[in-house]
C-alpha positions in Angstrom: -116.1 -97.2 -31.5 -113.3 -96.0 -34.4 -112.1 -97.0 -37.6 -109.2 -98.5 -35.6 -111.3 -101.1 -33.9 -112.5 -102.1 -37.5 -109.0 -102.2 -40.1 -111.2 -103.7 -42.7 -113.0 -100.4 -43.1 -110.1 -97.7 -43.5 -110.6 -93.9 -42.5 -110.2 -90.9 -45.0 -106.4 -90.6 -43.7 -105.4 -94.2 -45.0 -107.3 -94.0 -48.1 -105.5 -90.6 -49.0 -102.0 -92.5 -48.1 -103.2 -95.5 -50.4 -104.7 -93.8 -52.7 -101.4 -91.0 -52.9 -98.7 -93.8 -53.4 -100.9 -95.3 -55.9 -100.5 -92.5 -57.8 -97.5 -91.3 -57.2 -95.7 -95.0 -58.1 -98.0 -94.5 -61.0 -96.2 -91.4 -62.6 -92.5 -92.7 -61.8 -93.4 -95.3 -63.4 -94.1 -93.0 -66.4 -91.5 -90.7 -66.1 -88.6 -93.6 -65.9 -89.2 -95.0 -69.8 -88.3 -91.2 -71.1 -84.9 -90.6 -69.2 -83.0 -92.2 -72.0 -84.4 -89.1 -74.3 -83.6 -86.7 -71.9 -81.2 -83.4 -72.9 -79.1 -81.7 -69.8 -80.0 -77.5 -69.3 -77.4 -75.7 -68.3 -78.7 -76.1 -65.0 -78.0 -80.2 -65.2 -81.7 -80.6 -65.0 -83.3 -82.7 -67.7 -85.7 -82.1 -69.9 -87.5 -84.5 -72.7 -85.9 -84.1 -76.2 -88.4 -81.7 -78.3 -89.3 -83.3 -81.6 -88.3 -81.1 -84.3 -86.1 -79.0 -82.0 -83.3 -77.2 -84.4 -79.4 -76.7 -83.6 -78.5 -72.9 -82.7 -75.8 -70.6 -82.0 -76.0 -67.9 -79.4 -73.6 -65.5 -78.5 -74.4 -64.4 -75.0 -72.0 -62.7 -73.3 -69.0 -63.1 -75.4 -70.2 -67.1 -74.7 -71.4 -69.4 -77.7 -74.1 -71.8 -76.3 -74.8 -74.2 -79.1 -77.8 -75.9 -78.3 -80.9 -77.7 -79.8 -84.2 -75.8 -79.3 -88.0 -76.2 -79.9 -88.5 -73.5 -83.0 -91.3 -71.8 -81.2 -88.5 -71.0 -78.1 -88.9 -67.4 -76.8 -85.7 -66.1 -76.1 -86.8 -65.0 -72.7 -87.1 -68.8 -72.5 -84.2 -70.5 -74.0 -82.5 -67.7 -71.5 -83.8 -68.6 -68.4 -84.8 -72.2 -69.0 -82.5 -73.2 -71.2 -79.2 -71.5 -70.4 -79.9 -70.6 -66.7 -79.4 -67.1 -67.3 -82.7 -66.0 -64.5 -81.3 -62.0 -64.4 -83.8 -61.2 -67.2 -87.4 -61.6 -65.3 -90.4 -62.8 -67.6 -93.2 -60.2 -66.0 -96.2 -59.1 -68.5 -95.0 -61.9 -71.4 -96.4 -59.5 -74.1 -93.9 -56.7 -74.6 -95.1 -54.2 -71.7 -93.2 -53.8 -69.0 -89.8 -54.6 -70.2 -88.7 -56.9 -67.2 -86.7 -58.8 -69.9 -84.9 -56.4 -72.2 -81.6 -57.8 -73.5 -78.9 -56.1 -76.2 -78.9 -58.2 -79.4 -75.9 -56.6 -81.5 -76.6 -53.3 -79.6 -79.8 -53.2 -80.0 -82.7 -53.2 -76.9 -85.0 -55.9 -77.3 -87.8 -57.4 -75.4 -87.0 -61.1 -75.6 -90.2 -61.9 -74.8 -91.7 -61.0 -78.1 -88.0 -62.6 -79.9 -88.3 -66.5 -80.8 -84.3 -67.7 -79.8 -84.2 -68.7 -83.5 -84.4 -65.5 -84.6 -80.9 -64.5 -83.2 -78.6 -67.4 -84.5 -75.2 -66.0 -84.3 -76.6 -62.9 -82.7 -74.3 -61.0 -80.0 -77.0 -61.4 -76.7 -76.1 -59.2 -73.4 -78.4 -60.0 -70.8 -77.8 -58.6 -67.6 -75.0 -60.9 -66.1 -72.9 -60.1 -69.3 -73.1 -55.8 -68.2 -71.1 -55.9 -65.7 -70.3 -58.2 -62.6 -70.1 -57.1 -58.5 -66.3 -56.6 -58.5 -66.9 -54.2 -61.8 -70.2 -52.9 -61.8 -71.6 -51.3 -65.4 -71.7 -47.4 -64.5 -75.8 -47.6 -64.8 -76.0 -50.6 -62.1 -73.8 -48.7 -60.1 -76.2 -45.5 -60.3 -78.7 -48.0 -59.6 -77.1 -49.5 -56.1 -76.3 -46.1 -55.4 -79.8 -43.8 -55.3 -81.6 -47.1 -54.6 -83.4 -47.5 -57.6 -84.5 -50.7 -57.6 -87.9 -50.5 -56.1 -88.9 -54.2 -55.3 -85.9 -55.5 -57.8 -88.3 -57.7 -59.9 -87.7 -55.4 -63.2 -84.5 -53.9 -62.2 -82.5 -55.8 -64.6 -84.7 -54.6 -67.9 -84.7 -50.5 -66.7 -80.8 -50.9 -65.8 -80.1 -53.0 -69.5 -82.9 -49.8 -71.1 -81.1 -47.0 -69.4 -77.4 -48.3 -70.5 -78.6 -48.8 -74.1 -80.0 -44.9 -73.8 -76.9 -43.6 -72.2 -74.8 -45.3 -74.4 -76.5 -44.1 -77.3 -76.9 -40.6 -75.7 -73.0 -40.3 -75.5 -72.1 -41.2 -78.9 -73.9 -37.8 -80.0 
């Protein structure tokens, strides 16, 4: 005899359905009340308002994003999840590998280890602002060339560390 033959006593696949739509009608329910204090990302998604979040200015490249951030913001964050900007990778998230080096005013920088706050008004390249496919930077070019890229997962922070040295290299 099965667990058809008796519906009052359900079988483990009926209680996982039940008990699944239970929960999941559960959090909609939740998540419904806070779309009215929702923000739009660049990407259109929304995201909860932050409480305490501050207005900022970023000039990333040669594009001012005015936008409202949680203080504590990494700018390898506010890049990618904020502004969409995924070229810089987040790898080791403690200043290591340099997966997400950036200029700020000509400067390399691991944005990892930058809070966003820290460069209001600050001139930001990331690695879409170096060059594009129709007009490669020469050091991305070198790159696609003598396939240098390896698995391409940090490509972006040795190509943005390499044109900041070669840069700096030919003005002396």
């Amino acid at each position: 005899m099965t667990n058809d033959d008796h519906p009052s006593q359900p079988n483990r696949r009926q209680f996982l359905l039940t008990g699944g739509s239970a929960v999941a009608a559960t959090v909609m329910a939740a998540t419904v009340g806070d779309e009215p204090h929702a923000a739009q990302t660049a990407a259109g998604a929304a995201v909860p308002a932050v409480e305490g979040a501050v207005p900022i200015t970023l000039r990333i490249n040669s594009t001012d994003h005015s936008i409202r951030i949680d203080p504590r913001t990494t700018l390898l964050d506010c890049l990618r999840e904020t502004l969409a900007l995924t070229g810089t990778k987040k790898g080791c998230d403690h200043g290591q590998c340099g997966a997400c080096t950036v200029h700020v005013n000509g400067r390399r920088v691991l944005s990892c280890l930058n809070l966003a706050l820290m460069h209001d008004g600050h001139e930001i390249t990331t690695i879409e602002g170096l060059g594009t496919p129709e007009a490669m930077h020469p050091m991305q070019t070198a790159f696609y060339a003598h396939d240098a890229y390896q698995c391409g997962y940090c490509t972006s922070g040795q190509i943005m560390s390499a044109a900041r040295i070669a840069e700096g290299a030919m003005r002396t």
